[in-house]
N, C-alpha and C positions, 0 to 999 in steps of 0.2 A: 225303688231299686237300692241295694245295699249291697259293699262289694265288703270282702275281709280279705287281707291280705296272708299267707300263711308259710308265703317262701318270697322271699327278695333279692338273695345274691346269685350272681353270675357262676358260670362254670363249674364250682366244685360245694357241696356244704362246707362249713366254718364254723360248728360252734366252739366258743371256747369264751372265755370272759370276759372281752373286749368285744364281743359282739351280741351279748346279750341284749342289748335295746333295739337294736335293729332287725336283729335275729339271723341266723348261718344257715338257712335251710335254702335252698334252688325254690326258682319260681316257681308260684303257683297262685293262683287267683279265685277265688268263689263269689259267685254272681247271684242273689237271690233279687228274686222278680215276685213278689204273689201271683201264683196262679199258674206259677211257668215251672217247668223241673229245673235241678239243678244244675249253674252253671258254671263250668273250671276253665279258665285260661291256664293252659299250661301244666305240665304234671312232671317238675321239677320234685324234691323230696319232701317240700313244703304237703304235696297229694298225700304220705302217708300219714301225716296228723290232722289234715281234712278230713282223710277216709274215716279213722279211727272218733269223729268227729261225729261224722253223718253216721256211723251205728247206732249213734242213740235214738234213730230216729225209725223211720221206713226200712231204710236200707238195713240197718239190724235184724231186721222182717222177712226181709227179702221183696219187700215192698217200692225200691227206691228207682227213682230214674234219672238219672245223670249224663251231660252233655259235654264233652271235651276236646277244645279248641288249641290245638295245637300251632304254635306259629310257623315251628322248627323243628328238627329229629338231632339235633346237638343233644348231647347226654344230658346238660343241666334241665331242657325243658322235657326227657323223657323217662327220666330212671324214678321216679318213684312212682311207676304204673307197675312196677309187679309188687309192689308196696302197698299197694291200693286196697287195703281188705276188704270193702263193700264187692269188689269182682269177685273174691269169693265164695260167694256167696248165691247158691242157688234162688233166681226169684229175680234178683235185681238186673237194669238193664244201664246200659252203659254204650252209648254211640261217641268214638273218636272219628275227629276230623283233622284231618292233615292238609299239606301243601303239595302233595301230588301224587301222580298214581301208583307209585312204589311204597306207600305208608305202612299197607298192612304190611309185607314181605317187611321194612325193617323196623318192624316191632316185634313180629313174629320171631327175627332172626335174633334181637335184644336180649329175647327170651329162651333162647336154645338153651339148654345143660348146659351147655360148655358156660355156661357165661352165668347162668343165674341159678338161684336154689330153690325160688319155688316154682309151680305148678305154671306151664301156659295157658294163659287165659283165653290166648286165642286158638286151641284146639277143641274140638265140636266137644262136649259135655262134662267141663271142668268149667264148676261156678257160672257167673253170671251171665246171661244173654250178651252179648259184645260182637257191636256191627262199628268198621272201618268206613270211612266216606273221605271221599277227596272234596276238598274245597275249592270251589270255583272264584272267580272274581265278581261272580255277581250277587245282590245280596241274596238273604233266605233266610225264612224265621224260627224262631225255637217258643212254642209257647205264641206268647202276647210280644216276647223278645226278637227286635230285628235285625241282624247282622251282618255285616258289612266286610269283606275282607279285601287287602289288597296287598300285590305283591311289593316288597319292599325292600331296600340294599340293605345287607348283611355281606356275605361273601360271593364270591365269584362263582364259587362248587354250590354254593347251598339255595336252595328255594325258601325263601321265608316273608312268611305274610303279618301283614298286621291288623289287627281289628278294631272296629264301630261297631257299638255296641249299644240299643237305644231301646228305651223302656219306663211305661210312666210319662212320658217328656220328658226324660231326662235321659242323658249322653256319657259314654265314658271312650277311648279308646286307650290301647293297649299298643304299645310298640316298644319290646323290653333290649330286643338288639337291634340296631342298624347303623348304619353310616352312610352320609353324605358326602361325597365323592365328586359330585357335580349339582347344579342347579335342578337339575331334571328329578334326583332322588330327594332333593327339598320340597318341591313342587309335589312329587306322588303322596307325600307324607303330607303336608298342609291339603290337599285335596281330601282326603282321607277324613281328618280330625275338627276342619276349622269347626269353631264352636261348640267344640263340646264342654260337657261339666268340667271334667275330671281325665288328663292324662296321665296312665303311667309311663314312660321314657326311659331309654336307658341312659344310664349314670356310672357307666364303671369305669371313664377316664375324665381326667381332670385335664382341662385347657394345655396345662404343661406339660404333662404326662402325653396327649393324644399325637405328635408330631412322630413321636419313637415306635408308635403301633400303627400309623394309618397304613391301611390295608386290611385291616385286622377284623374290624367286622363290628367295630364297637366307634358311637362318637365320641365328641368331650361333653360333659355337662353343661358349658355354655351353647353349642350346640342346640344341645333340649333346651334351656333356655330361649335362645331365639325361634328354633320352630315353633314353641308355644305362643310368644307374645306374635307373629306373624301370623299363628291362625285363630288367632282369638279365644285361647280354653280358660276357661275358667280358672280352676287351679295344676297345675303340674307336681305333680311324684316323683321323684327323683328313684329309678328301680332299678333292678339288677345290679347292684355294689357289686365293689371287685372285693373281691373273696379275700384280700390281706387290709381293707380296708377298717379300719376300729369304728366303733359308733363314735368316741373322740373326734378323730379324724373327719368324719361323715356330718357329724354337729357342725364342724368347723366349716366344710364346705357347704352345709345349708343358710350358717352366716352370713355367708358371702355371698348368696343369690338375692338378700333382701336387698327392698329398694330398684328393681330392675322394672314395676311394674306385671312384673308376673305374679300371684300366690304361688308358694313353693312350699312344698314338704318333702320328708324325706321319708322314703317306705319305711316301716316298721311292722316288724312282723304281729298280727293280732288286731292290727287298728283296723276300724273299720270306718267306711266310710258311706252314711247314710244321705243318699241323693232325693 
């Protein structure tokens, strides 16, 4: 299993020159499994230099088959789906999966005129085959790939899951927003993850910083820290940076996580990570 990283920050893109190492593009995550089709966490902006990626391949063909796991319908994890040029593409297939039964309606709605400039993908014979699915809480495979989803604190208004992800014997999960708010939302999140390889976690407040936003829908990085060393992962990723964060800045709080008994890195947009 090999993941590439290809969108890191929260909320908004950010390129600009201080964030070139870490990279300004919204989440997005590619999962390759041999054997399995391709697999996207998330379709943050990071999804159109993916897409523009996987043309070299099938999907330039009209050949390709692509799976995409949605945690959330917050803009950062959904606006680079009409960005996505393998969808346009006659030939290719494309199944989105969301967190509840209103998904297709607000992507569909994403994509109105009033709001975007190209093509709906989700109208019947414009580009690529594109089937909607709600994700349940129980698992179900993709491929040789077996997935795990579970509901997880983010906000009060929003539905947002987090995934396990397991392939080869080897382990990743994915939880780029949430908050612990009480013991119970620590608990669902180490049930989720204990033992895996490789966490991503979100990291877009800093210990100091999280007092002035709790409620907000984001933890501190110490936080990620201790769910990690609680559920035994491997290594932890530091993901979703807040969008005024510099790589400077981002360097400097990865410093600061050494020596905790966790391995820690910090997302970087391109690295990949071979399990």
């Amino acid at each position: 299993m090999k993941v590439k990283l290809w969108g890191t920050r929260a909320q908004v893109p950010t390129p600009s020159p201080n964030t070139q190492i870490h990279g300004g593009n919204t989440a997005c995550l590619e999962v390759q499994v041999e054997g399995s089709p391709t697999l996207i966490l998330d379709a943050g902006m990071g999804l159109h230099w993916l897409g523009n990626h996987l043309l070299k391949g099938d999907f330039g063909r009209g050949q390709g088959r692509a799976h995409i796991l949605l945690t959330h319908v917050h803009w950062d994890h959904i606006q680079g789906i009409p960005f996505f040029t393998p969808m346009l593409i006659p030939g290719n297939h494309v199944t989105i999966y969301g967190p509840d039964t209103a998904i297709a309606c607000q992507l569909r709605t994403q994509m109105h005129t009033t709001f975007c400039p190209v093509p709906n993908f989700f109208l019947e014979g414009i580009g690529a085959d594109v089937v909607v699915e709600e994700v349940g809480t129980s698992g179900f495979s993709i491929g040789t790939v077996k997935i795990k989803a579970a509901l997880i604190n983010h906000r009060a208004d929003t539905t947002c899951l987090g995934f396990r992800i397991e392939a080869d014997g080897r382990s990743i999960a994915y939880l780029p927003d949430v908050e612990y708010l009480q013991e119970a939302h620590r608990q669902q999140v180490i049930d989720l993850i204990a033992g895996v390889d490789l966490l991503f976690h979100d990291a877009m407040l800093t210990y100091e910083e999280y007092p002035k936003h709790r409620g907000s829908g984001h933890c501190s990085i110490d936080d990620g820290v201790d769910i990690a060393a609680r559920a035994k992962v491997g290594r932890l990723v530091l993901f979703s940076h807040h969008p005024d964060r510099s790589d400077a800045e981002i360097n400097t709080i990865l410093a600061a996580c050494s020596g905790n008994g966790v391995a820690v890195d910090a997302g970087r947009e391109g690295t990949e990570y071979a399990l």
